[in-house]
Structure formats: C-alpha cells, structure tokens
C-alpha positions as CSV (number, residue, x, y, z in Angstrom):
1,X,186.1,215.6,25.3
2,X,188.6,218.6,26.3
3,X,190.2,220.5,23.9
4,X,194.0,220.0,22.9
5,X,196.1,222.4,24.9
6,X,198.2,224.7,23.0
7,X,202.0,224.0,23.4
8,X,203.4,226.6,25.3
9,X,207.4,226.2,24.6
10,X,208.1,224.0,27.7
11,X,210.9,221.9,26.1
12,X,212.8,224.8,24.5
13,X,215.9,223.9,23.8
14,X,215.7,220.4,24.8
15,X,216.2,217.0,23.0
16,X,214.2,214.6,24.0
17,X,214.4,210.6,23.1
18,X,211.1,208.9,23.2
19,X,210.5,204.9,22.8
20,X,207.9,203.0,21.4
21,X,207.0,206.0,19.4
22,X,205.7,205.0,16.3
23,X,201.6,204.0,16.1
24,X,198.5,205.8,18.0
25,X,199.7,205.0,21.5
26,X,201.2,207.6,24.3
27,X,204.6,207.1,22.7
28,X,203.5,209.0,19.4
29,X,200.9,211.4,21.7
30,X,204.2,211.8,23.7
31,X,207.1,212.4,21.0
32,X,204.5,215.0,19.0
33,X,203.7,217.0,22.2
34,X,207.4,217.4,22.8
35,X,208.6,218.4,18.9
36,X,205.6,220.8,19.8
37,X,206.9,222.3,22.7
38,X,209.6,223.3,21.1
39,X,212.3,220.0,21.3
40,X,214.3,218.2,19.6
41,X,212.8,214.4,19.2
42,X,214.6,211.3,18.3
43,X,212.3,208.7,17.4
44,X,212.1,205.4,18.5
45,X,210.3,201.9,17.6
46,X,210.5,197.9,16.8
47,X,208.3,198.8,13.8
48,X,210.5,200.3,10.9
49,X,207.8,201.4,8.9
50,X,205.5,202.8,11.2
51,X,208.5,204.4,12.8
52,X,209.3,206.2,9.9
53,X,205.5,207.4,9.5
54,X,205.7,208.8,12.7
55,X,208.9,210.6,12.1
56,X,207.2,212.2,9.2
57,X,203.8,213.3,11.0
58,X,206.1,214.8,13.7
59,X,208.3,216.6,11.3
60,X,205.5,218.7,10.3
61,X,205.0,220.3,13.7
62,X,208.5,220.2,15.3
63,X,212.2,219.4,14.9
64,X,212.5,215.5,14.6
65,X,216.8,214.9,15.5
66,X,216.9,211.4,14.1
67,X,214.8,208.1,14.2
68,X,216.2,205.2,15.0
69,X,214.8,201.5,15.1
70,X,215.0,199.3,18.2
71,X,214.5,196.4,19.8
72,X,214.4,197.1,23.5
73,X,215.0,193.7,24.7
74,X,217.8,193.5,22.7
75,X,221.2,195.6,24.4
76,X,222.7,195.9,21.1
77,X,220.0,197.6,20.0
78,X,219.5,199.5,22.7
79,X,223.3,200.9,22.8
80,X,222.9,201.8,19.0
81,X,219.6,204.1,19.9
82,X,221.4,206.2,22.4
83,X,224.6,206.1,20.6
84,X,222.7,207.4,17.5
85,X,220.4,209.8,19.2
86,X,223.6,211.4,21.4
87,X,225.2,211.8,18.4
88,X,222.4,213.6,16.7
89,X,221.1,216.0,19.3
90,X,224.5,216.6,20.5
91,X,223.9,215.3,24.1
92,X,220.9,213.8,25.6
93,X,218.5,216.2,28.0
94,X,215.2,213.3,28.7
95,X,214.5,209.4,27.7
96,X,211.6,208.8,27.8
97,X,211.1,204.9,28.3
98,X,207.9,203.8,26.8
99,X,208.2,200.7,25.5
100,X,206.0,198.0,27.2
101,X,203.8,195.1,25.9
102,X,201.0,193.9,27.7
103,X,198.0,191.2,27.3
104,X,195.5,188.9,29.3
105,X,196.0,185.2,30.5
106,X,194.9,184.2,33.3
107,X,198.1,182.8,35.8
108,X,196.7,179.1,35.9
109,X,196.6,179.0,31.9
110,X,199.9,181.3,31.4
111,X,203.0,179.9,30.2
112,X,206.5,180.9,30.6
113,X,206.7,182.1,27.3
114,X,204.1,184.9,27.7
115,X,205.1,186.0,31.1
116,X,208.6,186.2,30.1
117,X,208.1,188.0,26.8
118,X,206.4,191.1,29.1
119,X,208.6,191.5,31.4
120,X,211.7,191.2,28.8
121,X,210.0,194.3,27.2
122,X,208.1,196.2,29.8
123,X,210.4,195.9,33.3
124,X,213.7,194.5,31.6
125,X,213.7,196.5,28.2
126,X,212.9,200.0,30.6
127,X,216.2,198.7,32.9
128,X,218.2,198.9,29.9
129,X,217.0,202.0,29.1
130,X,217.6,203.2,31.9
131,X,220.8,202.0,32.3
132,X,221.9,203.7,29.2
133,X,220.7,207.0,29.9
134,X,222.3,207.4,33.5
135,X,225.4,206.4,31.7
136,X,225.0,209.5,29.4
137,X,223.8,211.7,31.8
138,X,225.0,211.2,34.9
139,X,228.9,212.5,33.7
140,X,226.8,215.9,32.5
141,X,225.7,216.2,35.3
142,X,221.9,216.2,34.3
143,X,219.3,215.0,32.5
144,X,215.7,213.8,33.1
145,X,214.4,210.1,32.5
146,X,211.0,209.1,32.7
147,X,209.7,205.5,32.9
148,X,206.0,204.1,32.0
149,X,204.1,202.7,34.6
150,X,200.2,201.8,35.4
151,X,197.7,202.4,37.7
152,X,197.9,198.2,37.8
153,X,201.0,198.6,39.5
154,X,198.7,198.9,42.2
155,X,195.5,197.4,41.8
156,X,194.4,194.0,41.0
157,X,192.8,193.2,37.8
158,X,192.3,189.4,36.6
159,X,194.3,188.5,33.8
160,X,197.0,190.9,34.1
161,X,199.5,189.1,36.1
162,X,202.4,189.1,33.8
163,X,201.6,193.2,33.2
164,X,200.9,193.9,36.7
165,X,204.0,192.8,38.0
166,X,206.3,194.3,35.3
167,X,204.9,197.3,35.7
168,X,205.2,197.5,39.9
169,X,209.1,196.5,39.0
170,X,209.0,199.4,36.8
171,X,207.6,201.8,39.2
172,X,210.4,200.2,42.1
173,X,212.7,200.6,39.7
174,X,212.1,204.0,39.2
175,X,212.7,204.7,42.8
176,X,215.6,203.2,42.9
177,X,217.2,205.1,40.4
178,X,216.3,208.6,41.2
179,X,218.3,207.9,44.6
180,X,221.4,206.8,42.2
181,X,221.1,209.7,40.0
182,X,219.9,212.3,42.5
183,X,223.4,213.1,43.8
184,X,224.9,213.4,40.3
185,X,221.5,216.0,39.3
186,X,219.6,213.7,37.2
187,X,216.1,213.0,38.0
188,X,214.2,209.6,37.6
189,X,210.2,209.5,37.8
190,X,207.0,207.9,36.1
191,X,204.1,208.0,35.2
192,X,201.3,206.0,35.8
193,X,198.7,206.1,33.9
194,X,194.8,204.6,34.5
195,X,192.9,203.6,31.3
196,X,194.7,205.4,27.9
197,X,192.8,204.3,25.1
198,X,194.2,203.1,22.1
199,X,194.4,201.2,18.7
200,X,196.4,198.6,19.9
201,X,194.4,198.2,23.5
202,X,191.3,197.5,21.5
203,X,193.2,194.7,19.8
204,X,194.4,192.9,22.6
205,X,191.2,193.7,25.3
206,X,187.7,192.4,24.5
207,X,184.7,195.6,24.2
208,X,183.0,194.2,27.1
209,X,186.1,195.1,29.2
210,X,186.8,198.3,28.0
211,X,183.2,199.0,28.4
212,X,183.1,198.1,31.8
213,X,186.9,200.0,32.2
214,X,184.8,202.8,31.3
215,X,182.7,203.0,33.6
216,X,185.5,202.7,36.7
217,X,186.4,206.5,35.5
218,X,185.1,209.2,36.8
219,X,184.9,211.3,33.6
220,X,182.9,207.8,31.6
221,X,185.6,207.9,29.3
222,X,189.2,206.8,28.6
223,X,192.2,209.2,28.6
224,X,193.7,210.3,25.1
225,X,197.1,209.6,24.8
226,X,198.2,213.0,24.3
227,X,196.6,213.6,28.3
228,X,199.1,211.6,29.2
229,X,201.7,213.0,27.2
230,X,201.1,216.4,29.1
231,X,201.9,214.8,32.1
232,X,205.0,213.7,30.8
233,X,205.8,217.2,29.0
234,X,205.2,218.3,32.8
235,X,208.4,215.9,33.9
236,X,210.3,216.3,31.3
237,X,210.4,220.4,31.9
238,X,212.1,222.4,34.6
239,X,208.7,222.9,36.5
240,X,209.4,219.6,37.7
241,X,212.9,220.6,39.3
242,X,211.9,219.1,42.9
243,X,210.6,215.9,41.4
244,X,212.2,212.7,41.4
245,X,211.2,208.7,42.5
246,X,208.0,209.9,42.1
247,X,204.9,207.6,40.4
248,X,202.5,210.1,39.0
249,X,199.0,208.4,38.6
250,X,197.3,210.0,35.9
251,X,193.5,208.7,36.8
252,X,190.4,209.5,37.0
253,X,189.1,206.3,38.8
254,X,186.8,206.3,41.3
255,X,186.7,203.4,44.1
C-alpha cells in the first residue's frame, strides 16, 4: 500500500465545493485532500448526519467554508447549495460533481424505476451541477469543474447497464461543456476512475466480484479513495491550465 502523500499547498487560496462528500467514498477522500491543500471546502451530501460528521473530520485539518445538505436530483436543492456555498467562500473557484449512485441488475430483469433513479443522480444530478456552476463562473471569467466518471464508461461489465451508460453521458457531457466554457476561461474535465474501493461498494457488490475486480488490476488491489482524490487535487490546481474535455482514467487495469 503507498504511503499518503503529503499535501503540498496546491489549492491555496482556493474554495472548493465538493458533492457527495459525506461517508468513506472519494467524495470525503476528495473534500479532505483539498481542506489539506490549503482550500476552502464547502461540504456537500443527501445524508444530514453524516454530512455533518464529515464537516467535523475535515475541520481538523483545513478550512471547512460551510456545509450544506442536498439532494442532487432535486434543482431546488441544487440552487440552494451553490447559492449557499457562493455566499460563504465569496465566489466559487472548483465544483466538484461527485454524486452518483450505482448498482447491479441485469437489463432483462431491470425495471424502469432502477434505471431511472441512476441516471436521475449520476448523469442528470451532474447536469445540474454543472449547469449551476457555469452560471457562476462563466461571468468571472474562471473557475474549474470536475465531473465523476468510470472506467465503465468504456468497458462492458454485466449488470451495470443503468451505471454504464450514465456514466458515458457523464463523460460526453463533460466534453461538451469544456467547449461552452472554454471561451469564457472555465475549464470542464473528469475523472475516470477504475476500481475505488469502498464502504458503500462492498454493500452493493458481492465478495466474489470484488475478488475477481481484484485481480483485473495490475497492482492486485483496489485504489483508495484518496488516490483518486489526488488526481482530482491535480485538476482542480493551476498545473492543469491546458486541460479541459479531458477523461482522466485513473487505472491500473491490465487487458
């Protein structure tokens, strides 16, 4: 297992919005590696409680703006986070859009109900994301969003239909946007990650599965969260200047 890497002031200055940030996923990994390196967070989940747990474990290594419950497939709710975290921080520098929801069915067996309810929060909770932080940032004149993908954005896996696809959208979407917002200095990318492993995947993915997941990397093991969340420090800073519409896999898959 590597060691943690030392923060190294990346985000200095900075405030920084992070969804789906309460919990052991890359949403907390994310929002505590950029209070480390030196920004300002704001806070966001569906979960009150564990949102405000978060916000606490944060606090004791950086400077947590404001948290802020939401609902991202709810626009009300999603207005009332940015409105919040703008007025907090002062003006917005990076969202980072991590909600998603994910789970197995195989397509003959799936119903409406559960492929609507992942792409409501994965693909169409990320839109409105989106859409509220180009609305922020692209008057200022800059600003940096970052969108979750997968690595099943590209490759098959049985089961994950609903997941797949929102995730592909997401990644489309992506590109899409950084050609809106380029002109007006905003930049749009995201990040795609292979096989994180956490709390909630072991809930919703049998052992046998992750086992074999497992295996497909080239390292035998999962990613942490917070490996991810480097990648996404990486983004969020000005050594990304040249980057935008750009799907960063972070893998260690082997064919």
């Amino acid at each position: 297992m590597p060691e943690y890497v030392a923060p190294h002031g990346l985000l200095d200055g900075k405030s920084v919005l992070v969804t789906a940030a309460a919990g052991a996923g890359i949403g907390f990994a994310t929002a505590k590696r950029c209070a480390e390196e030196g920004a300002s967070v704001v806070l966001s989940d569906k979960h009150e409680r564990r949102l405000a747990e978060a916000a606490d474990r944060i606090a004791e290594v950086g400077k947590v703006a404001c948290s802020i419950p939401c609902d991202v497939t709810r626009e009300d709710d999603v207005q009332a986070l940015f409105r919040g975290a703008i007025e907090a921080t002062g003006g917005l520098d990076v969202a980072v859009n991590n909600a998603g929801l994910g789970g197995t069915a195989d397509i003959v067996d799936m119903t409406d109900e559960q492929w609507n309810v992942v792409l409501d929060v994965s693909l169409n909770g990320t839109f409105r994301c989106t859409r509220a932080a180009l609305k922020h940032m692209i008057p200022r004149g800059s600003g940096v969003i970052i969108n979750l993908g997968s690595i099943l954005g590209w490759r098959a896996q049985a089961g994950q239909a609903h997941y797949a696809a929102a995730k592909a959208a997401v990644m489309a979407l992506t590109r899409a946007a950084a050609m809106e917002a380029a002109p007006h200095g905003v930049r749009v990318n995201c990040v795609a990650p292979s096989f994180a492993e956490t709390p909630f995947l072991a809930k919703v993915v049998a052992e046998e599965t992750l086992q074999e997941l497992r295996g497909r990397e080239a390292f035998g093991r999962a990613a942490e969260p917070w490996e991810v969340a480097n990648v996404i420090v990486f983004l969020a800073s000005d050594y990304s200047s040249y980057m935008t519409g750009e799907v960063v896999s972070v893998s260690a898959q082997h064919p």
